[in-house]
C-alpha positions as CSV (number, residue, x, y, z in Angstrom):
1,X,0.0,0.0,0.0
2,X,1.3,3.3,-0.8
3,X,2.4,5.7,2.1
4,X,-0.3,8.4,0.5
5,X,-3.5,6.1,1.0
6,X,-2.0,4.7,4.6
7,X,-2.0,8.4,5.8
8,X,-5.4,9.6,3.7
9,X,-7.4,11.1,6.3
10,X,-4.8,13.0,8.6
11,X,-2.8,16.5,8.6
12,X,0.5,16.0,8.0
13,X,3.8,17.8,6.5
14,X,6.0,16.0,4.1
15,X,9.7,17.0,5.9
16,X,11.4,14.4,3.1
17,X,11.1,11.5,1.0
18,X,8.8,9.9,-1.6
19,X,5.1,10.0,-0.5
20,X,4.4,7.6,-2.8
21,X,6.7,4.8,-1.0
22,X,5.4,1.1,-0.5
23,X,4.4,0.5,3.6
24,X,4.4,-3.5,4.1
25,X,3.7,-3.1,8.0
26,X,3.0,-0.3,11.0
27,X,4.7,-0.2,13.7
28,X,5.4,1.8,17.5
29,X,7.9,-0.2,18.7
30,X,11.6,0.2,16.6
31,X,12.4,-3.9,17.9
32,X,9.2,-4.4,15.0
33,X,10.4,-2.8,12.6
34,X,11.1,-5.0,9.3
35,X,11.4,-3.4,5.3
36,X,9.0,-1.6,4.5
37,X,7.6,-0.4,7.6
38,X,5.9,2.5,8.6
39,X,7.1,3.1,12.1
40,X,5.2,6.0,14.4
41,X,7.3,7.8,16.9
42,X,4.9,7.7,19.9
43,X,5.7,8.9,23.2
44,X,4.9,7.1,25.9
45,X,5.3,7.3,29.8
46,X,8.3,5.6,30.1
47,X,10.5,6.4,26.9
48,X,10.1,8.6,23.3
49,X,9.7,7.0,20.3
50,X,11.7,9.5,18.2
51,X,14.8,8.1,20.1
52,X,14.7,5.2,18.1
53,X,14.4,6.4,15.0
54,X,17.8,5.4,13.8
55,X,17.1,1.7,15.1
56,X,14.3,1.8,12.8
57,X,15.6,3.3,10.0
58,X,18.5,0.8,10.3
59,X,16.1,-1.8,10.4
60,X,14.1,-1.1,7.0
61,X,12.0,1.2,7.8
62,X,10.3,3.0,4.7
63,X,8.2,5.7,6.5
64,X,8.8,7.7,9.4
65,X,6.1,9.4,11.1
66,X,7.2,11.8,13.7
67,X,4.9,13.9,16.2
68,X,7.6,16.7,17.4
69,X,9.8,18.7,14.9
70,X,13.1,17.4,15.1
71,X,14.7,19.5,12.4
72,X,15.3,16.3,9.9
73,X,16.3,18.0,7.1
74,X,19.8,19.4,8.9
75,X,19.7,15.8,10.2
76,X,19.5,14.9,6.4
77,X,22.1,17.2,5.1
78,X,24.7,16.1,8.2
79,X,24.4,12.6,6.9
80,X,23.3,11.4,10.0
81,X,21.3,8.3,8.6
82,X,23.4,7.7,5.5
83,X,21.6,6.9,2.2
84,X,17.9,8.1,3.3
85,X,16.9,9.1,-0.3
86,X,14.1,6.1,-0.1
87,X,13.2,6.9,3.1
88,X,9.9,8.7,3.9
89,X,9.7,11.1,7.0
90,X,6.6,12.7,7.9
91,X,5.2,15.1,10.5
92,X,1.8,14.4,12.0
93,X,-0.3,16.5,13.3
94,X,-3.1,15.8,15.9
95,X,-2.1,12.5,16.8
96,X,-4.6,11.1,18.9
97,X,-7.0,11.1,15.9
98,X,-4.1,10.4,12.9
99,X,-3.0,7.3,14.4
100,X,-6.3,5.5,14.3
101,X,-6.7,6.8,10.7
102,X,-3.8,5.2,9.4
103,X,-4.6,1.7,11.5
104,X,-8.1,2.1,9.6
105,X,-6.4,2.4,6.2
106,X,-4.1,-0.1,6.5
107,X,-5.9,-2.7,8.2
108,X,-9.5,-1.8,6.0
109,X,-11.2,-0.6,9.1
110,X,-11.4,-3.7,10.7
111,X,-14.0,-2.5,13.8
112,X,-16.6,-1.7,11.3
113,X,-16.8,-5.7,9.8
114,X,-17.9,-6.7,13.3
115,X,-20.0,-5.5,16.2
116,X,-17.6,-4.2,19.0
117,X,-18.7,-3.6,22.2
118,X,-16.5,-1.8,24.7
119,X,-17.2,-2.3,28.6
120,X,-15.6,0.3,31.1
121,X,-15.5,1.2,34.8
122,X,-13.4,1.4,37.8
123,X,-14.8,-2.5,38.8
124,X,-16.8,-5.1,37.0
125,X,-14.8,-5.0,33.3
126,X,-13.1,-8.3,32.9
127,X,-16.3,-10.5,34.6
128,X,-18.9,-8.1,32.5
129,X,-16.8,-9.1,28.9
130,X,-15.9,-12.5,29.7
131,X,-19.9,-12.9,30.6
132,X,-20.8,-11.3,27.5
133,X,-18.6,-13.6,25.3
134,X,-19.5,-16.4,26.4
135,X,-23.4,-15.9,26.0
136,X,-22.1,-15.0,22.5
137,X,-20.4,-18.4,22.2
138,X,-23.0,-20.3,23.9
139,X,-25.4,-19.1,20.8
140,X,-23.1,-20.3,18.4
141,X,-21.3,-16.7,17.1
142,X,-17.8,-16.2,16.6
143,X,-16.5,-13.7,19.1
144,X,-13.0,-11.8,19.6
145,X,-12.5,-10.8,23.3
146,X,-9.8,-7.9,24.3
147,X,-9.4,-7.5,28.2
148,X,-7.0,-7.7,31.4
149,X,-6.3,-11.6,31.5
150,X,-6.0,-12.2,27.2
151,X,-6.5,-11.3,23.4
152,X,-8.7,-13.7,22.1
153,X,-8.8,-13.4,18.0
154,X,-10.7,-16.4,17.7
155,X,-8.0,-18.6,17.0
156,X,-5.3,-18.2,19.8
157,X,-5.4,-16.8,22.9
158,X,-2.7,-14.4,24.0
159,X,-1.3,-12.9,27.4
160,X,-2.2,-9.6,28.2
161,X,0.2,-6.7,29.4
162,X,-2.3,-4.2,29.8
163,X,-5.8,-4.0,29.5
164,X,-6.5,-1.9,26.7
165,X,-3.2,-2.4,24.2
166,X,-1.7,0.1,22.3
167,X,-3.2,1.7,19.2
168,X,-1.6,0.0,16.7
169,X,-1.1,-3.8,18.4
170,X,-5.2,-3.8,19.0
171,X,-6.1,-2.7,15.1
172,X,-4.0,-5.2,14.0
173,X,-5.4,-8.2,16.5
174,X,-9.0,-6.7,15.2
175,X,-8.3,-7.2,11.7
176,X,-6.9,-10.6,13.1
177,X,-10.2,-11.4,14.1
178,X,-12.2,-10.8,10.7
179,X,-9.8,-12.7,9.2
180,X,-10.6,-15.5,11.2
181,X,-14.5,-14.9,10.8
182,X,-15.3,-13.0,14.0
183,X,-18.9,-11.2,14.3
184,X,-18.5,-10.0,17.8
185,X,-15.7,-8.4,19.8
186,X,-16.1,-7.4,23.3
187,X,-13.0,-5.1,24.7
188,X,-12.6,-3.7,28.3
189,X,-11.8,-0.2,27.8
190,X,-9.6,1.5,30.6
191,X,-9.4,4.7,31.6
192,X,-5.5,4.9,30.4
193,X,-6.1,3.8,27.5
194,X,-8.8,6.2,26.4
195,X,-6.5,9.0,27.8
196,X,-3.5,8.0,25.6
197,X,-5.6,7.7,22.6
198,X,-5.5,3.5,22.2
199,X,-9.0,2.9,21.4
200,X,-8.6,5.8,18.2
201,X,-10.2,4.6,15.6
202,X,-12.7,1.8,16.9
203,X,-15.9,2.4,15.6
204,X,-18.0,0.9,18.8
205,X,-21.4,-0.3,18.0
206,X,-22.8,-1.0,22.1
207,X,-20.3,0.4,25.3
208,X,-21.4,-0.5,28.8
209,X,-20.7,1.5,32.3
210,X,-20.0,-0.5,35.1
211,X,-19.4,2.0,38.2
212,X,-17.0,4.7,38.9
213,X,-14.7,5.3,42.2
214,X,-11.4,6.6,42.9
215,X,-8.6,4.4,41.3
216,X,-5.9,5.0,39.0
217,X,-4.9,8.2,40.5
218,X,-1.5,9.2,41.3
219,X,1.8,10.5,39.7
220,X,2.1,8.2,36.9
221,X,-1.7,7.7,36.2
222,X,-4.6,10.5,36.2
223,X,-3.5,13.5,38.4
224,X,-7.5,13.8,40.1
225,X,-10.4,11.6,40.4
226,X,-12.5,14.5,38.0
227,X,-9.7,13.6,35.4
228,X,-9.9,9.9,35.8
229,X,-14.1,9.9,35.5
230,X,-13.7,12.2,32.4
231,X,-11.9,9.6,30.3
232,X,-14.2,7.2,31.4
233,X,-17.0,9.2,30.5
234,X,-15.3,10.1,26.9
235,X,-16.0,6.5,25.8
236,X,-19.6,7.2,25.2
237,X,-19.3,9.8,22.7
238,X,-18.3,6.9,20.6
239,X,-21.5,4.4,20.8
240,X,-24.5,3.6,19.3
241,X,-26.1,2.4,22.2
242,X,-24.7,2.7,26.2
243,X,-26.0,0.8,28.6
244,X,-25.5,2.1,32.0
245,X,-25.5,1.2,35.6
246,X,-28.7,3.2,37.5
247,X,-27.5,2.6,40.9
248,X,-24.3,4.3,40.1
249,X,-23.7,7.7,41.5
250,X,-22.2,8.9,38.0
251,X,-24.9,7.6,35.9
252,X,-26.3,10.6,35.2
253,X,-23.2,12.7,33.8
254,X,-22.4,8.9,31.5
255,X,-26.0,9.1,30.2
256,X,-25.6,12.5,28.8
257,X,-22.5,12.2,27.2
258,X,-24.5,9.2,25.4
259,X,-27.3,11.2,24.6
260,X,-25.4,14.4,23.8
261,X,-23.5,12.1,21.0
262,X,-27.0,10.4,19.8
263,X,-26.8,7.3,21.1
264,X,-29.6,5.3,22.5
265,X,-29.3,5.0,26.9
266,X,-30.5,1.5,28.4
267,X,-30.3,0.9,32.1
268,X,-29.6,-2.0,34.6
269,X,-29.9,-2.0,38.1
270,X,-31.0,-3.4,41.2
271,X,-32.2,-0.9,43.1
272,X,-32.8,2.8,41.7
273,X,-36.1,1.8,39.5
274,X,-36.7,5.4,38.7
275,X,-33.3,6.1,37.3
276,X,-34.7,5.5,33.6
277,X,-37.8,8.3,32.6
278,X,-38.3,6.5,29.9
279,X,-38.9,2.7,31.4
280,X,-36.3,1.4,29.6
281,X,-34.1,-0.5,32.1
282,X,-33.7,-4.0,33.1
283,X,-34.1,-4.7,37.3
284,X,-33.5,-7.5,39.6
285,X,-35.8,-8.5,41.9
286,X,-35.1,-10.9,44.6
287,X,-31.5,-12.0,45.2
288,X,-30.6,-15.8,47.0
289,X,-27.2,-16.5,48.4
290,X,-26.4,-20.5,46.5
291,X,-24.6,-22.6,48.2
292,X,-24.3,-26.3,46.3
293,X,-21.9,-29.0,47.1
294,X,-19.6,-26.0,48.8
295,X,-19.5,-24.3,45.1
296,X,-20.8,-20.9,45.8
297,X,-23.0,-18.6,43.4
298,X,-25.7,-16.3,43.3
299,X,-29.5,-16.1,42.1
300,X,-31.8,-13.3,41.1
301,X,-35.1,-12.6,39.6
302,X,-34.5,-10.7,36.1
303,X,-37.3,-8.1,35.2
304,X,-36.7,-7.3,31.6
305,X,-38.0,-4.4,29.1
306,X,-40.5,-5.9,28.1
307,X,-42.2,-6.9,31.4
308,X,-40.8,-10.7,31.4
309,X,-39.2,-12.2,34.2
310,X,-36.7,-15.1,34.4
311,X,-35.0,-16.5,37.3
312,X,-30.9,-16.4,36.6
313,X,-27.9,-18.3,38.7
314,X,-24.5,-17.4,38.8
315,X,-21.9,-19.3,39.1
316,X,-19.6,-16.8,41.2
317,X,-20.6,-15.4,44.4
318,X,-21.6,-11.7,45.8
319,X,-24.3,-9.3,44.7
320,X,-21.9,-6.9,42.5
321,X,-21.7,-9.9,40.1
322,X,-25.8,-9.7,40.0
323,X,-24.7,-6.0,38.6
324,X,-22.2,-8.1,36.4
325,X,-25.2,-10.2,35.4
326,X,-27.4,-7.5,34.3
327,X,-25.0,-5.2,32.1
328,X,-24.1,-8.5,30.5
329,X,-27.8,-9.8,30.5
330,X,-29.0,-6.1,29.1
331,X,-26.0,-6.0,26.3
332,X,-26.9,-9.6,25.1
333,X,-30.7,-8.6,25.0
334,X,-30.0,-5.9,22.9
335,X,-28.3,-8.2,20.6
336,X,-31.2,-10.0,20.2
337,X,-29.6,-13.3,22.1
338,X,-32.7,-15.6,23.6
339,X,-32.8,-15.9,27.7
340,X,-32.3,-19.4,27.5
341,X,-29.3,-19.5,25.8
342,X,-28.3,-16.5,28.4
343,X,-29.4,-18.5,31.6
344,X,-27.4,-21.7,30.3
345,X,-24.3,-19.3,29.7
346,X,-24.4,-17.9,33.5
347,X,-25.2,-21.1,35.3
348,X,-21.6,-22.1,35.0
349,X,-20.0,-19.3,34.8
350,X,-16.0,-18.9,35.8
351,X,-13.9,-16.3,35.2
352,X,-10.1,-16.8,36.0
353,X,-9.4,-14.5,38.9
354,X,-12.2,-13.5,39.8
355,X,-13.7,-14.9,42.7
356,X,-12.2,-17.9,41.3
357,X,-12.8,-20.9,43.4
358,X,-9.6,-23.4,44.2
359,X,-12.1,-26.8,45.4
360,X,-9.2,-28.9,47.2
361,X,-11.3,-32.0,49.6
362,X,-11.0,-31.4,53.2
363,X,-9.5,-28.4,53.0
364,X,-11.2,-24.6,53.5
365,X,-12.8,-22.9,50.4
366,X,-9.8,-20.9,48.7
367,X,-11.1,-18.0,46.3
368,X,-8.3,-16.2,44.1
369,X,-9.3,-12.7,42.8
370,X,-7.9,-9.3,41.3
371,X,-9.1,-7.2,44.2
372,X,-6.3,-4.9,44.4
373,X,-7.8,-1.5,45.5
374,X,-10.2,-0.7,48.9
375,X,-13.5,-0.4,47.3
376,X,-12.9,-4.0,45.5
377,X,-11.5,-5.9,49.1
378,X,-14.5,-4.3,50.5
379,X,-16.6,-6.0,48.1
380,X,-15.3,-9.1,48.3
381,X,-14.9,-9.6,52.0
382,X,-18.3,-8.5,52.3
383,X,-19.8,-11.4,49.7
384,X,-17.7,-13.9,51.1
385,X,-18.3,-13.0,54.9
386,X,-22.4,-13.5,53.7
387,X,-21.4,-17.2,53.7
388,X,-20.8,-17.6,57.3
389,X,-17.0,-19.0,57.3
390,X,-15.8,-20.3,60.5
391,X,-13.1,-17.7,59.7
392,X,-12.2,-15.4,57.0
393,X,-8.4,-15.2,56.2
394,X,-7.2,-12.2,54.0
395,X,-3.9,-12.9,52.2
396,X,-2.5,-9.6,50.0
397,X,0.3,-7.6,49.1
398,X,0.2,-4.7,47.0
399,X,1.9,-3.1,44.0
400,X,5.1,-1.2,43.9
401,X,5.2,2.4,42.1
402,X,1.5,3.3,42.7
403,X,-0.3,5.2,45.3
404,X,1.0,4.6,48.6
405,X,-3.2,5.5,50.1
406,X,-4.3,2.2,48.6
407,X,-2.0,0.0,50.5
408,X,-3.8,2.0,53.5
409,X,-7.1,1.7,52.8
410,X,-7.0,-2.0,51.6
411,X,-4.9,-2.7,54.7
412,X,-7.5,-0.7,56.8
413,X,-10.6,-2.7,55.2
414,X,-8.5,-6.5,55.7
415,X,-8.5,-5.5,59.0
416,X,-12.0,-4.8,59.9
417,X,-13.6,-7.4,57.9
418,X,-10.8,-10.4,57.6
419,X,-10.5,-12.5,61.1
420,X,-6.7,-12.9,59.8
421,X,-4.7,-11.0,57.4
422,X,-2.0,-12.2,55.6
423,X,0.6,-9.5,54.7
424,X,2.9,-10.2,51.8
425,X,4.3,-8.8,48.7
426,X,2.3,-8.5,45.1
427,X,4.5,-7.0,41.9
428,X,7.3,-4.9,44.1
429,X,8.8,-3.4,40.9
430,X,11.0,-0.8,41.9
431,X,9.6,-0.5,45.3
432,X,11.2,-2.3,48.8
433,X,8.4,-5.3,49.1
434,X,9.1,-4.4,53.0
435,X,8.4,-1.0,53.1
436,X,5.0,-2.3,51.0
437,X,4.0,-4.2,53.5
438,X,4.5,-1.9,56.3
439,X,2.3,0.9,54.8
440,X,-0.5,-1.8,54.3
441,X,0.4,-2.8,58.0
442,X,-0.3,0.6,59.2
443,X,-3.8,0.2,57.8
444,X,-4.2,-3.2,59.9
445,X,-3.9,-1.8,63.2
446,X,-5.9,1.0,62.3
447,X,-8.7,-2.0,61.2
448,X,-7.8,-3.5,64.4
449,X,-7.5,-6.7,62.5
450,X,-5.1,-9.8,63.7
451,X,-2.3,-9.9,61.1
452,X,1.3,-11.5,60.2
453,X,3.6,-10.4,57.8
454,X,5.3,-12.6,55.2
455,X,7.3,-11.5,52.2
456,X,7.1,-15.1,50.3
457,X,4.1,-14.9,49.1
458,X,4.8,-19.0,48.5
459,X,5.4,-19.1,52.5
460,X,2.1,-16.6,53.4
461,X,0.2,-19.4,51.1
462,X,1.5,-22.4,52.7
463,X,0.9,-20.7,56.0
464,X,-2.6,-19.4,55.2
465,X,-3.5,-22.7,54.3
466,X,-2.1,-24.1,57.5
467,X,-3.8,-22.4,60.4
468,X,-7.2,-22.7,58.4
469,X,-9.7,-25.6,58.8
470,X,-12.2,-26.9,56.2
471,X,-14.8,-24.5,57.3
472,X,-13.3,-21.3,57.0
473,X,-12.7,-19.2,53.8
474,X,-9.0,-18.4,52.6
475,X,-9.3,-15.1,50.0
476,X,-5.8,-15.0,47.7
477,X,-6.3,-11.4,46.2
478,X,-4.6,-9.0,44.2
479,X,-2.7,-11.1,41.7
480,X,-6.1,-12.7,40.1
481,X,-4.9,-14.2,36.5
482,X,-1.7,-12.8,37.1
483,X,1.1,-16.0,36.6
484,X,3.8,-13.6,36.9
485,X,5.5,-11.7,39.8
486,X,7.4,-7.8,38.6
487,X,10.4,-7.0,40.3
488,X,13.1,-4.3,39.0
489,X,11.1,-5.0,35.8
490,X,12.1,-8.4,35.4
491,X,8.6,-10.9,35.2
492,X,9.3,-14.0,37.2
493,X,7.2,-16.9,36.8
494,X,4.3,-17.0,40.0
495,X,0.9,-18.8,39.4
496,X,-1.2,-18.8,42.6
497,X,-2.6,-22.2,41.7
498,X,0.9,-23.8,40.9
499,X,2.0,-22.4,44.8
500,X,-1.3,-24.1,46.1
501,X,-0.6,-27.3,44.2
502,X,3.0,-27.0,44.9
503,X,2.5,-27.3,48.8
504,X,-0.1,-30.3,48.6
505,X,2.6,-31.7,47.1
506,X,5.0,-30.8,49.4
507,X,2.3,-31.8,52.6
508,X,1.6,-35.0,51.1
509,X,5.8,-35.9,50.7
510,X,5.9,-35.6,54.2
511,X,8.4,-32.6,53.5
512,X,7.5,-29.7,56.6
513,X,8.7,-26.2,55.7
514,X,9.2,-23.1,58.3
515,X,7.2,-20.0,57.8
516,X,8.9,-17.0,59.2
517,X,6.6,-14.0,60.3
């Protein structure tokens, strides 16, 4: 494809080459970079793409497209890059739109040969889109799925690194997924990545609101809470259709910027039955606490649109995945998917890491899940008290290089609502894993909780498991689907279920093993 129809659409300035020069690939990263590539100096948090233009030039690159002027042609003259004659360089201008432009070019603008649906909030994302995929499978459509745990492009399944990837990276695993005969794709949307301009470019046809609290704030994320709620809101003045929590606080300000772009506004809820002027919201009515054969779930009565009520299970615990339920329920109704098929889909519902259950015979329930923030330990120790443990043992750590006030305030909630908390150490980075766990300590004793403190987190599991009996619950949170541990910025291997299975091992070899605290 020729440089001139990749970059149709944008403001740029020609600063030298042939605009007429074949592209063969895009790239952001300069380690991608083969012949004929068009490589896009982006800057990130971390580093500047415009730093490695000389790896990319030296790699084949054909066009350059650069966001800051850099004074190229006195780079040109001084020779700086050799023989550049065949080499393209452009300036772009307004890059958060130009970027998705060129994607769209190049890749035939994959988002608008399938029906993309993007799910954001502060909690809820991951369960909410792996709910509405698999209704999607269970009634037989092909269905790409972007999110926290994986890339799913309906052929293989790929590792995340963040949640919502970069611009580039998720146009090319969408055109992936036509390819291979997609109809559907369901993508969590974060906050970061709407603020850096990742999602530019994806035509979304149905985007859902979970909830909205503070998260995600601090030096190296959103500078304020207003900020952070702003780029959530931004999402739906991209939809045709938004459903939208009632019971949230924020409903109000997402509704309008879904009504101020034209889109159509549909509700959920369980409580605020007014929220919606118009009627047009899906409820639920009673809610039962399940407990079968120690698997734990939830049940609710579903009052849909159209007056209809069905009785759905859940196979995961605690009323915020009956919210869960319902913005996947209300998305999937809109689609036109029959209850049935919808009721089958939830019945057996798992999602990895969240709320996850670990069944081992004679031995308390284990749960593993993501909570890694206050509001979402809250949450969880609340659902899992409702069960009536014997005792409820909290094992956490939490991240290095983020806001020092959540170690606090999830520290502060393990205490009052966890009969034990287990101290340890989550993904350090560049942090002290000690000086981690005694800022989440100070929450502790201000909880008033019982606690111990244990680095391993392989030795805080074996001992959480010891000193528990077969009627109490063990919660495992933070890491979630995580199988890795970051420290310095090196990933080390670290799967919650290989520790668990690990000590059985161990216990049933006879081998004993000290736990220092």
């Amino acid at each position: 494809m020729r440089a001139s129809d990749v970059l149709k659409g944008t403001v740029y300035e020609i600063l030298a080459g042939n605009i007429d020069c074949q592209i063969t690939d895009l790239a952001d990263d300069s380690r991608d970079v083969t012949q004929g590539t068009l490589f896009v100096c982006r800057r990130g948090a971390r580093t500047d793409g415009h730093r490695y233009i000389d790896d990319a030039v030296a790699s084949g690159a054909a066009c350059i497209v650069v966001t800051d002027d850099i004074g190229i042609p006195a780079e040109r003259s001084a020779g700086r890059w050799g023989d550049t004659d065949c080499v393209l360089i452009v300036r772009l201008y307004d890059y958060r739109h130009g970027i998705g432009m060129i994607c769209n070019n190049f890749w035939n603008f994959p988002s608008r040969s399938m029906k993309v649906i993007g799910v954001t909030g502060t909690k809820g994302k991951t369960t909410v889109a792996c709910m509405i995929k698999s209704m999607l499978d269970r009634w037989g459509r092909r269905t790409g799925l972007v999110g926290t745990i994986e890339i799913d492009d309906c052929i293989r399944k790929i590792p995340s690194v963040n949640t919502t990837p970069g611009t580039i990276y998720l146009h090319r695993k969408l055109a992936d997924m036509v390819a291979n005969g997609a109809e559907y794709c369901v993508m969590e949307v974060s906050s970061q990545g709407l603020m850096h301009g990742r999602v530019s470019g994806v035509e979304f046809d149905i985007c859902v609101y979970t909830n909205l609290a503070p998260d995600h704030i601090g030096r190296n994320e959103h500078r304020t809470f207003a900020e952070y709620g702003r780029w959530k809101r931004s999402l739906f003045s991209k939809c045709k259709t938004a459903v939208i929590n009632a019971d949230d606080m924020y409903s109000g300000c997402i509704a309008a910027e879904a009504v101020n772009a034209g889109a159509e506004v549909v509700y959920y809820g369980v409580r605020n039955h007014t929220a919606a002027g118009d009627g047009n919201v899906c409820m639920a009515g009673a809610i039962h606490r399940l407990i079968l054969h120690r698997v734990m779930g939830i049940g609710y009565e579903c009052e849909r649109t159209d007056g209809e009520s069905t009785y759905m299970t859940v196979g995961i615990p605690g009323e915020f995945n009956v919210y869960n339920s319902l913005a996947a329920v209300t998305t999937c109704g809109i689609i036109g998917i029959p209850m049935e098929v919808m009721q089958d889909s939830q019945s057996d519902m798992k999602v990895r890491g969240r709320l996850e259950p670990v069944e081992i015979p004679g031995y308390a329930r284990i749960f593993i899940d993501y909570a890694h923030n206050a509001v979402s330990l809250e949450n969880v120790l609340t659902t899992l008290r409702q069960y009536r443990p014997k005792r409820l043992i909290c094992l956490f750590g939490c991240g290095g290089n983020r806001s020092a006030g959540r170690r606090k305030g999830m520290g502060f909630v393990s205490g009052r609502l966890a009969d034990m908390t287990v101290i340890t150490s989550d993904n350090p980075r560049f942090e002290s894993p000690e000086a981690i766990m005694t800022d989440i300590e100070t929450g502790v004793l201000e909880g008033g909780g019982e606690y111990v403190k244990i680095c391993s987190r392989l030795d805080a599991i074996r001992y959480a498991l010891e000193i528990s009996d077969r009627d109490d619950i063990v919660l495992l949170a933070g890491k979630g689907h995580e199988t890795y541990q970051d420290i310095e910025g090196r990933r080390t291997q670290m799967d919650e279920r290989e520790m668990i299975r690990q000590i059985l091992e161990e216990k049933n070899a006879g081998i004993v093993r000290r736990c220092d605290n």
